[in-house]
C-alpha positions as CSV (number, residue, x, y, z in Angstrom):
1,X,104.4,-74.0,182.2
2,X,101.3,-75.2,184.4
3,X,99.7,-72.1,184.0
4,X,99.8,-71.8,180.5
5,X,98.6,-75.5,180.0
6,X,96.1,-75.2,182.7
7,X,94.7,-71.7,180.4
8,X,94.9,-73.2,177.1
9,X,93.9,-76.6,178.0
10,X,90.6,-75.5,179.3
11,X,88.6,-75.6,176.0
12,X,89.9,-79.2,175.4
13,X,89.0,-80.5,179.1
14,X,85.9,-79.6,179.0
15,X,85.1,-81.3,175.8
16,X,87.6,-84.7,176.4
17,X,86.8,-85.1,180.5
18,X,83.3,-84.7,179.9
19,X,82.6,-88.1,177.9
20,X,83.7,-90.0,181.2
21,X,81.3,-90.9,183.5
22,X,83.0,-89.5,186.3
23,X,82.9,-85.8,184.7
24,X,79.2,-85.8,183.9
25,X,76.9,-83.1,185.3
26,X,73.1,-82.6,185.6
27,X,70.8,-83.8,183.3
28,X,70.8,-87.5,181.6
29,X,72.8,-90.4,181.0
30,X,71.9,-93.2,179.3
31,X,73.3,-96.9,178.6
32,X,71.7,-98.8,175.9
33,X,73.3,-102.3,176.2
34,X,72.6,-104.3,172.4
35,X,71.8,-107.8,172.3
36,X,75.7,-108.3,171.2
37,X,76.5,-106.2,174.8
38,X,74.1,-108.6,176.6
39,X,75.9,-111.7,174.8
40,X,79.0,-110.7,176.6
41,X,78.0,-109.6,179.7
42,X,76.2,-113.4,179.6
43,X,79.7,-114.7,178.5
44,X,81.6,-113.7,181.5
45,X,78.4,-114.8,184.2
46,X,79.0,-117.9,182.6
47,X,82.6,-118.0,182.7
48,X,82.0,-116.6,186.6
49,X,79.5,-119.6,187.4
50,X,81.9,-121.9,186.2
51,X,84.4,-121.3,188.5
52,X,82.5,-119.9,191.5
53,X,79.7,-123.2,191.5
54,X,82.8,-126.0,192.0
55,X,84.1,-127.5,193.8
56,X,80.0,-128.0,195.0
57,X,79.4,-130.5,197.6
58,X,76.6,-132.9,197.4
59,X,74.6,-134.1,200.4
60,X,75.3,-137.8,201.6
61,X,72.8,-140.0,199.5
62,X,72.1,-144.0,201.1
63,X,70.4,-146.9,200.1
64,X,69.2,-150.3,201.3
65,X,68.6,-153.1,198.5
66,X,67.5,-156.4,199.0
67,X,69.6,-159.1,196.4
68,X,68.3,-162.1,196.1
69,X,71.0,-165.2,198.3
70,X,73.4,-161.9,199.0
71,X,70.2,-160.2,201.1
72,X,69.9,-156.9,202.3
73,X,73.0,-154.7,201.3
74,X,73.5,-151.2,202.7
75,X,75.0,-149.1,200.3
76,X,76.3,-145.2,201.0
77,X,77.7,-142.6,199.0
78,X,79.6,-139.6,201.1
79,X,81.8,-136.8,199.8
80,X,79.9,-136.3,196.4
81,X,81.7,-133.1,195.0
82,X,80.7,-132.0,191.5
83,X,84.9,-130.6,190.7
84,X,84.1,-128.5,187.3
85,X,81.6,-127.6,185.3
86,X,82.2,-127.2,181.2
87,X,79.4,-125.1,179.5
88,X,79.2,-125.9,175.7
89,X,76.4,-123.3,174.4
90,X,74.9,-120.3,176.3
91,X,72.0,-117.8,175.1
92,X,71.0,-114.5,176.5
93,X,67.5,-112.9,175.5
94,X,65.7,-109.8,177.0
95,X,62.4,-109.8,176.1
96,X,59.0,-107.5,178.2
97,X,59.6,-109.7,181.8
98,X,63.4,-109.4,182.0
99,X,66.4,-111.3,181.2
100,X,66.7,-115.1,180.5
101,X,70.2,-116.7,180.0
102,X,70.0,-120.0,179.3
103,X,72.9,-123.1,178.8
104,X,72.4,-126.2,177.1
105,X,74.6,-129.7,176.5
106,X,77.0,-128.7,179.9
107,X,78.8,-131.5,181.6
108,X,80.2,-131.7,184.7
109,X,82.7,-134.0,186.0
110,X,82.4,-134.9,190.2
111,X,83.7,-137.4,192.4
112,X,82.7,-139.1,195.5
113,X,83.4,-142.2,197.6
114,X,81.1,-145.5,198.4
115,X,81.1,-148.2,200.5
116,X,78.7,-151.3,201.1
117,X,77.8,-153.4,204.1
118,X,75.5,-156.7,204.1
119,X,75.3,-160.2,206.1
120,X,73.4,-162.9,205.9
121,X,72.3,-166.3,207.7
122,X,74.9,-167.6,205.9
123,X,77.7,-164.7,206.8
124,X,76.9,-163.7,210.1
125,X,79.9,-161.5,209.8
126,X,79.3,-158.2,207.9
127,X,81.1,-158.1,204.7
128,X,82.4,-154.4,203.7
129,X,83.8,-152.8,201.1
130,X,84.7,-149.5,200.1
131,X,86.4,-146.9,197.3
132,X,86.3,-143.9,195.1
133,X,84.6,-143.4,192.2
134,X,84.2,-140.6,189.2
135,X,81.2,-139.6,187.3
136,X,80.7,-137.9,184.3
137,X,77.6,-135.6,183.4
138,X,76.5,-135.0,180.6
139,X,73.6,-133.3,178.6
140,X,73.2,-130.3,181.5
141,X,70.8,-127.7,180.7
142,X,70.0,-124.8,182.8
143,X,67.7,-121.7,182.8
144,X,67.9,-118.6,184.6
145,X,65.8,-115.4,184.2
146,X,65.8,-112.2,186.5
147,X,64.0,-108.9,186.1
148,X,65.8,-105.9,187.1
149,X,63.5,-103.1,188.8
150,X,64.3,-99.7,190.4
151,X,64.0,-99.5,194.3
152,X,64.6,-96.0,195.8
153,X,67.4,-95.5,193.1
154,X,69.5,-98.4,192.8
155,X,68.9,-101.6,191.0
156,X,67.1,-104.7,192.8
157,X,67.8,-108.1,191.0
158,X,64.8,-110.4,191.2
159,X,65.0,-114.2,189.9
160,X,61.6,-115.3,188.3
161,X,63.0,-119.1,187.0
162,X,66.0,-121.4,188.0
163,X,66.1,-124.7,187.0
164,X,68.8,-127.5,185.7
165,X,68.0,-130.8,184.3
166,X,70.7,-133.8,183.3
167,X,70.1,-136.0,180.5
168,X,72.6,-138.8,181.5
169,X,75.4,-139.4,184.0
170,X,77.8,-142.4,184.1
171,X,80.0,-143.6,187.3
172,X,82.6,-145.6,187.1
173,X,83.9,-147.0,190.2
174,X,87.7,-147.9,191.4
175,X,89.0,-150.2,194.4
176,X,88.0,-152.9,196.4
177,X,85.5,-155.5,194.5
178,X,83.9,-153.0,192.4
179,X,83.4,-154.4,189.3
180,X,81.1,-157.0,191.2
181,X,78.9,-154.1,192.5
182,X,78.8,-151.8,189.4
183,X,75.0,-153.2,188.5
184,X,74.0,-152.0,192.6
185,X,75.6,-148.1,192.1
186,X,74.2,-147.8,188.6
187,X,70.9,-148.0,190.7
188,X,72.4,-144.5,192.5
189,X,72.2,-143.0,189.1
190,X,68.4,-141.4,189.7
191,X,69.2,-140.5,192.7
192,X,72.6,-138.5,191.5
193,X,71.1,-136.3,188.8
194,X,68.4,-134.6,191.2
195,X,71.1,-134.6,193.8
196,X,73.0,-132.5,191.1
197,X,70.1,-130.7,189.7
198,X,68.7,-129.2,193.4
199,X,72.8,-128.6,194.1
200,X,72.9,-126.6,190.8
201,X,69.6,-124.7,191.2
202,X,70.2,-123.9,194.7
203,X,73.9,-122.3,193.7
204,X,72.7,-120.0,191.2
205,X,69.7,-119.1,193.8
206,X,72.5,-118.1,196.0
207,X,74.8,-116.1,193.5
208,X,71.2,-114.4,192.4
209,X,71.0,-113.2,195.7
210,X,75.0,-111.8,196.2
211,X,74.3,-110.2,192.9
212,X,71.5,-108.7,194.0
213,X,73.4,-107.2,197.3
214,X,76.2,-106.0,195.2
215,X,73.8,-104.4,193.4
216,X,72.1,-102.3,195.9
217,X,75.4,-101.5,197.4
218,X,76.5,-99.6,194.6
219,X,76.9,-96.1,195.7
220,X,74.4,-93.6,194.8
221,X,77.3,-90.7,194.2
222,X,80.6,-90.8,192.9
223,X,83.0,-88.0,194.5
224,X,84.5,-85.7,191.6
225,X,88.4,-84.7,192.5
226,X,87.3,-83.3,195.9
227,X,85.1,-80.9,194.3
228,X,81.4,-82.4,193.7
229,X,79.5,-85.4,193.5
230,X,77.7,-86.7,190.7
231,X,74.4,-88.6,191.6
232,X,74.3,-92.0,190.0
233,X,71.1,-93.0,191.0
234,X,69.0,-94.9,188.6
235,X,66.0,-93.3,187.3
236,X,62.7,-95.1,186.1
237,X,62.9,-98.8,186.0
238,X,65.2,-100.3,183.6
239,X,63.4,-100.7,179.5
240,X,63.9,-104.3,177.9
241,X,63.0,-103.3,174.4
242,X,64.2,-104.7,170.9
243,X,66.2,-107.2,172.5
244,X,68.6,-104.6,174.2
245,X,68.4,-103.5,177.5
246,X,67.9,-99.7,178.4
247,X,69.4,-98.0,181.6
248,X,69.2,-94.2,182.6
249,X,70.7,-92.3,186.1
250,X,69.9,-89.1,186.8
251,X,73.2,-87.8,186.4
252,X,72.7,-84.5,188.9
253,X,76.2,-82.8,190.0
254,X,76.3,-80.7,192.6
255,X,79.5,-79.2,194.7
256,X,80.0,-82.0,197.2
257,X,79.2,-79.8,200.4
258,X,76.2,-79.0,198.8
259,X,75.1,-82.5,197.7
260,X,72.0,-84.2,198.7
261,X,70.3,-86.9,197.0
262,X,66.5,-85.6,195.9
263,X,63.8,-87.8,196.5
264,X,63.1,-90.5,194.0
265,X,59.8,-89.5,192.9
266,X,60.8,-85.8,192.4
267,X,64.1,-86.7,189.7
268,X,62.8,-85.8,186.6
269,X,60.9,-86.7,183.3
270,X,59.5,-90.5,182.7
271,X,62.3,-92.6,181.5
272,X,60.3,-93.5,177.7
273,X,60.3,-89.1,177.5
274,X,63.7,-89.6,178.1
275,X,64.5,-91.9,175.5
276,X,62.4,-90.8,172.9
277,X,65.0,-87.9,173.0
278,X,68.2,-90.3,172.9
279,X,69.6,-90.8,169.6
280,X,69.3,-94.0,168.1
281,X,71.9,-96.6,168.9
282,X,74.5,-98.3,167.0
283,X,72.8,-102.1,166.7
284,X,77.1,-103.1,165.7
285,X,77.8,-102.1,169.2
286,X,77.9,-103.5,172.4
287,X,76.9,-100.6,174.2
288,X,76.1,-97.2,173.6
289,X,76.4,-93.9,176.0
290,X,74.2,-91.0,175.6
291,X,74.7,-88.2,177.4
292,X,72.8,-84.3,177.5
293,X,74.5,-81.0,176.7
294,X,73.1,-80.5,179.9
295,X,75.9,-82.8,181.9
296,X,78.6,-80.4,180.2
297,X,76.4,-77.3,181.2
298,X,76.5,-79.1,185.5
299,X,79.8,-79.6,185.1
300,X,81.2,-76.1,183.9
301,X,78.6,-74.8,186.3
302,X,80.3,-76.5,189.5
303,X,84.1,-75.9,188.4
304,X,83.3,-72.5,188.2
305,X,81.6,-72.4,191.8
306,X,84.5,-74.0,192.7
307,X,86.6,-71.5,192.0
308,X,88.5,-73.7,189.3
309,X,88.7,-71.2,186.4
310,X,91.4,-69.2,187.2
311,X,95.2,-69.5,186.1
312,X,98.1,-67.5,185.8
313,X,99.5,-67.9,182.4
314,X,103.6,-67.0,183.0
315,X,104.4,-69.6,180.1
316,X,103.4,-70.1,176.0
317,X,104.7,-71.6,173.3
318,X,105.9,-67.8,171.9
319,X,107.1,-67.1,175.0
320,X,108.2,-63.1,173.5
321,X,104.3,-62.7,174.0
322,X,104.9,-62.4,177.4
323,X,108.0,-59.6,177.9
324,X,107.4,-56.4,177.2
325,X,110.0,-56.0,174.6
326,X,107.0,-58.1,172.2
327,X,104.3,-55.6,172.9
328,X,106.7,-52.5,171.8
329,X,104.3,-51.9,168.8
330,X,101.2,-52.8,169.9
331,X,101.4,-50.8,173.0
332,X,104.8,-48.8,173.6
333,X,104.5,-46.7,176.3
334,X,104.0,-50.4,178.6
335,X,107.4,-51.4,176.7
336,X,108.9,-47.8,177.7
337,X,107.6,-47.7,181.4
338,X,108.6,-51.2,182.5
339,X,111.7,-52.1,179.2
340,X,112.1,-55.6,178.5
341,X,110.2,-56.7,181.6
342,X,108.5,-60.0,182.0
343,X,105.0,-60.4,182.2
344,X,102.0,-62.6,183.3
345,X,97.9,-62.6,182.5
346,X,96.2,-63.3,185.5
347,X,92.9,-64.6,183.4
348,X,89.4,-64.8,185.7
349,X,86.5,-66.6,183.8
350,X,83.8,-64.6,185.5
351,X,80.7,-66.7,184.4
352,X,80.0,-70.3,183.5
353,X,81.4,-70.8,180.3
354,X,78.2,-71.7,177.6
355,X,78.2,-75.2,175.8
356,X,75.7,-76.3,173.1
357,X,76.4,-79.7,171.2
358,X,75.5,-79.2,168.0
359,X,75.8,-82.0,164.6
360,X,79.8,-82.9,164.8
361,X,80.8,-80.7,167.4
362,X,80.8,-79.2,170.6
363,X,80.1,-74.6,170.6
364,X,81.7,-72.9,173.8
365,X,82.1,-69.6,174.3
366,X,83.7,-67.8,177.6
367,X,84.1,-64.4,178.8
368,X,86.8,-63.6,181.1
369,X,88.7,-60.9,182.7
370,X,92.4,-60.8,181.7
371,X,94.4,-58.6,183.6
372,X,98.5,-58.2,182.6
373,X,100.8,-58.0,185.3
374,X,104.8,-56.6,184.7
375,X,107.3,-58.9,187.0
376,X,109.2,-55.4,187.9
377,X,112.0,-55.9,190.4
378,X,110.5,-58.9,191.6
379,X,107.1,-57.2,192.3
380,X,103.8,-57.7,190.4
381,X,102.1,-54.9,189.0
382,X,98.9,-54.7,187.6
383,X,98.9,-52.6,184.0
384,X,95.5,-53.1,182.7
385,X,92.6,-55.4,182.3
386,X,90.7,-56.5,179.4
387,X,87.3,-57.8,179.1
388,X,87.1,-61.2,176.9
389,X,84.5,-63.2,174.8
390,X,86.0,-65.8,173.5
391,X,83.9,-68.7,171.3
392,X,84.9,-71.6,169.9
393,X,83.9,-75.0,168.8
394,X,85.9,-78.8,169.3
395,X,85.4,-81.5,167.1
396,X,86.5,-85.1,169.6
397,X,87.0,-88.3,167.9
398,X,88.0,-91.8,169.4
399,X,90.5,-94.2,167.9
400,X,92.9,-97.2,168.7
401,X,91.1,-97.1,172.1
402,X,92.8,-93.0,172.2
403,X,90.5,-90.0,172.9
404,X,91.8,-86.9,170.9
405,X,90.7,-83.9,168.9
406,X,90.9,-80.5,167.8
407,X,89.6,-76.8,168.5
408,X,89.1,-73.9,167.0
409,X,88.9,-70.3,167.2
410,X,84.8,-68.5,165.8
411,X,85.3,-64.9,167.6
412,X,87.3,-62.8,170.0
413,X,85.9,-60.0,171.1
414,X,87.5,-57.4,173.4
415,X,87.3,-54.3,175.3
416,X,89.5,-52.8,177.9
417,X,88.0,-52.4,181.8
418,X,90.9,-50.6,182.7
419,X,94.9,-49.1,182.4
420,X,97.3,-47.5,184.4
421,X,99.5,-47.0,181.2
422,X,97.1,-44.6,179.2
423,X,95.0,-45.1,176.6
424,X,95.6,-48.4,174.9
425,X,94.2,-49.0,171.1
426,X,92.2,-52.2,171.5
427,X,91.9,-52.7,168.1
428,X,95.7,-53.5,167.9
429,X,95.5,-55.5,170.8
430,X,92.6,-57.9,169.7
431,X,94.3,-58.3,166.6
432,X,98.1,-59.7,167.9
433,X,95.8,-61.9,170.5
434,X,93.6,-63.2,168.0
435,X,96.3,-63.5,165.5
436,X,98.9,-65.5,168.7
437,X,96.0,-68.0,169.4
438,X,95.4,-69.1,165.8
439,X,99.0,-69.5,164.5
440,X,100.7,-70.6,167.7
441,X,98.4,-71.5,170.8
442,X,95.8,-73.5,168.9
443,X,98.2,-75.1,166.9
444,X,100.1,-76.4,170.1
445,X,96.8,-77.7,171.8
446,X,95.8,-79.3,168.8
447,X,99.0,-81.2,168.6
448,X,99.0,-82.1,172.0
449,X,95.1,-83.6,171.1
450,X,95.9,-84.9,167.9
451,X,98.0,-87.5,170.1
452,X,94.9,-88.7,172.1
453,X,94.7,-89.6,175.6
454,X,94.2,-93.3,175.9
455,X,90.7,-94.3,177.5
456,X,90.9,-95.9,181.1
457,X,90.4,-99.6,181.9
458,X,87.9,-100.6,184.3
459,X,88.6,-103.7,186.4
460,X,91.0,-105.6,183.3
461,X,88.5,-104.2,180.9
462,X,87.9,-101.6,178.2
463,X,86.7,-100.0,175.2
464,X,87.2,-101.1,172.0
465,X,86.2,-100.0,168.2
466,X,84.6,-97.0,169.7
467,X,83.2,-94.1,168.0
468,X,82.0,-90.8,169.3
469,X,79.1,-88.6,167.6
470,X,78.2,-85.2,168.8
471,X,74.2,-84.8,167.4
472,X,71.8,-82.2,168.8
473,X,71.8,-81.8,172.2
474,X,73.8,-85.0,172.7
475,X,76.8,-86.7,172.5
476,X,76.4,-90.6,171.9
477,X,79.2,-92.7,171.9
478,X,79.4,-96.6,170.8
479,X,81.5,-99.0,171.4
480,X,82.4,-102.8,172.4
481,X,84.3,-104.3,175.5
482,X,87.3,-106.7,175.5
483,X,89.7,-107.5,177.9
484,X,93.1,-105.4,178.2
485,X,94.8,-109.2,177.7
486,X,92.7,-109.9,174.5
487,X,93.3,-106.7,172.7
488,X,97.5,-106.9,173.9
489,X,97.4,-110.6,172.2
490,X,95.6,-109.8,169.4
């Protein structure tokens, strides 16, 4: 059955594999994240910050007061550690310098330990005490915003702003004597909040810069089932426009011996040529893909370097199609040289098969070689070969998170290369193919399509309420994100 599924599957694989990133060949790619995509990308930097900033330890912070009959008293606070931070309201904007996420009316809970010493001409002796305390935060705003510029082909993260401010904090001390000293650490409190607020700022610094490294770490090319690699460079620097943020890669595929990154400068058009091509976006979605006829057009151009396109077909759904006994008719002196003998098409797509996205669907056309072999006595025997144009069209469609659709037969076209059974009327032979791949091949693909095939996750992630369009020249598909947890609860 492989062959027969790898044969007839081909018009479908071209049209469902190549809406995944992985599959795309030359030409462009674009990701236009909406303000709504930006929202949740902010949501889970948030909900990272929160966990990855605590436990945060706080430098050692000391004091020396002079009290009136008591004297001088030494006062030290050590292991400050802010434990968890709660962020009440978060906003992300893009506007023409880059990206500004912004959190207001956080509070943060932290601990620490104190202790005192004094003495006096009265108690020669020092007097100590010690104990723990908690402290709450509250009113904690912070601001953060980055630009995001193109260096040699991968993004660069650059912060422009970081800064946190805390409106109040209260401590509340336990052990020893103090409820007698409460008055001396509430004096701390000034001292605390910039404590927290360089701690804070310096973090997000930090996790700025690991960003940033993960960022130009990102490979440039993504290896294609041991066949080619797909160049994922970014091109142009990314657009912040209508509060949505605009990426492009150049989306070259070449066979993988073959594949060497070109030189930034020499990709191709300006990014804003680029995207004055690019349909318009869906403003309800989170993000929205575009990508060029021309990635199906790289990627049917490789396979068939590759020397992918090429199957023996030895099983179909009719399988009297393939023994001699079916073709009695159409051709008899095959069914009276080899009687009742199975058979085979050994089918050769001799050219890269044509694709044009036009409104609503995808146009292909292939021409092939098909020769038919006879399984005589365990030997294979070549009878004749035929000469093929097939074209076609396939209409994809998304749904419950399932990529499907259907195909459809325009044109067959045939003529015969040649026989070693006689003269063959092609005529009769076009017309029992033609008439086998609209009532009973199609039909089986498009049930097999009209399943779907459900859309990969990505890291506990994936796509959700998507739609696909097919417009000219492009293929544009928009969707939100959720988490595989989230949609399997709702």
């Amino acid at each position: 059955m492989a062959g027969s599924v790898s044969f007839f599957f081909f018009l479908s694989l071209l049209f469902i594999s190549s809406i995944h990133v992985e599959s795309n060949g030359e030409g462009y790619i674009s990701l236009d994240i909406s303000n709504k995509g930006l929202d949740f990308m902010k949501e889970f930097l948030v909900e990272m910050a929160e966990t990855s900033l605590v436990p945060l330890d706080l430098p050692k912070i000391e004091k020396s007061k002079h009290i009136p009959i008591i004297g001088t008293v030494h006062m030290v606070l050590s292991n400050i550690s802010i434990d968890n931070i709660h962020v009440i309201s978060s906003t992300v904007k893009a506007g023409d310098t880059g990206i500004v996420i912004s959190v207001s009316g956080a509070y943060a809970n932290m601990t620490m330990n104190w202790e005192y010493s004094y003495s006096n001409w009265l108690f020669p002796i020092p007097i100590t005490d010690n104990g723990k305390a908690s402290i709450q935060v509250e009113g904690m705003d912070v601001g953060i915003s980055f630009n995001l510029t193109n260096v040699q082909g991968s993004l660069m993260l650059s912060p422009l702003d970081c800064g946190c401010s805390v409106k109040d904090i209260f401590i509340k001390l336990d052990g020893g004597a103090s409820w007698l000293y409460q008055g001396l650490i509430d004096a701390f409190e000034g001292r605390l909040s910039s404590a927290v607020e360089n701690a804070v700022s310096k973090k997000l610094r930090e996790g700025i810069v690991k960003l940033d490294s993960l960022l130009q770490s990102l490979p440039k090319e993504i290896p294609i089932r041991n066949i080619a690699a797909l160049n994922v460079t970014f091109v142009g620097d990314p657009q912040f426009r209508d509060s949505s943020l605009v990426l492009s890669i150049n989306g070259l595929i070449c066979a993988k011996e073959a594949y060497t990154a070109p030189p930034y400068h020499h990709l191709f058009a300006s990014l804003e040529h680029l995207l004055a091509s690019i349909p318009l976006k869906d403003p309800a979605s989170m993000v929205t893909i575009s990508l060029n006829e021309k990635v199906l057009a790289s990627a049917s151009s490789v396979y068939y370097d590759a020397n992918k396109m090429h199957w023996i077909v030895d099983k179909v759904p009719e399988q009297s199609l393939l023994n001699t006994a079916g073709w009695r008719f159409i051709v008899p002196q095959l069914y009276r040289r080899y009687p009742n003998a199975d058979m085979n098409l050994n089918v050769s797509i001799y050219s890269p098969p044509h694709l044009i996205i036009r409104e609503h669907q995808i146009d292909l056309t292939v021409h092939a070689d098909v020769v038919i072999n006879v399984l005589n006595s365990g030997e294979v025997t070549p009878v004749a070969c035929f000469s093929t144009a097939v074209s076609g069209s396939a209409s994809p469609w998304i749904s419950n998170n399932n990529l499907g659709g259907s195909i459809g037969l325009d044109e067959l076209s045939l003529s015969l290369k040649w026989s070693k059974i006689g003269n063959l009327h092609v005529s009769l032979v076009r017309a029992l193919i033609s008439t086998a791949l609209r009532t009973v091949i199609l039909p089986y693909i498009n049930i097999k399509l009209s399943r779907g095939y459900l859309l990969p996750t990505f890291h506990g992630y994936m796509l959700q309420n998507a739609n696909i369009l097919c417009s000219d020249s492009w293929i544009k598909i928009s969707s939100d994100v959720a988490s595989v947890n989230q949609l399997f609860i709702s």
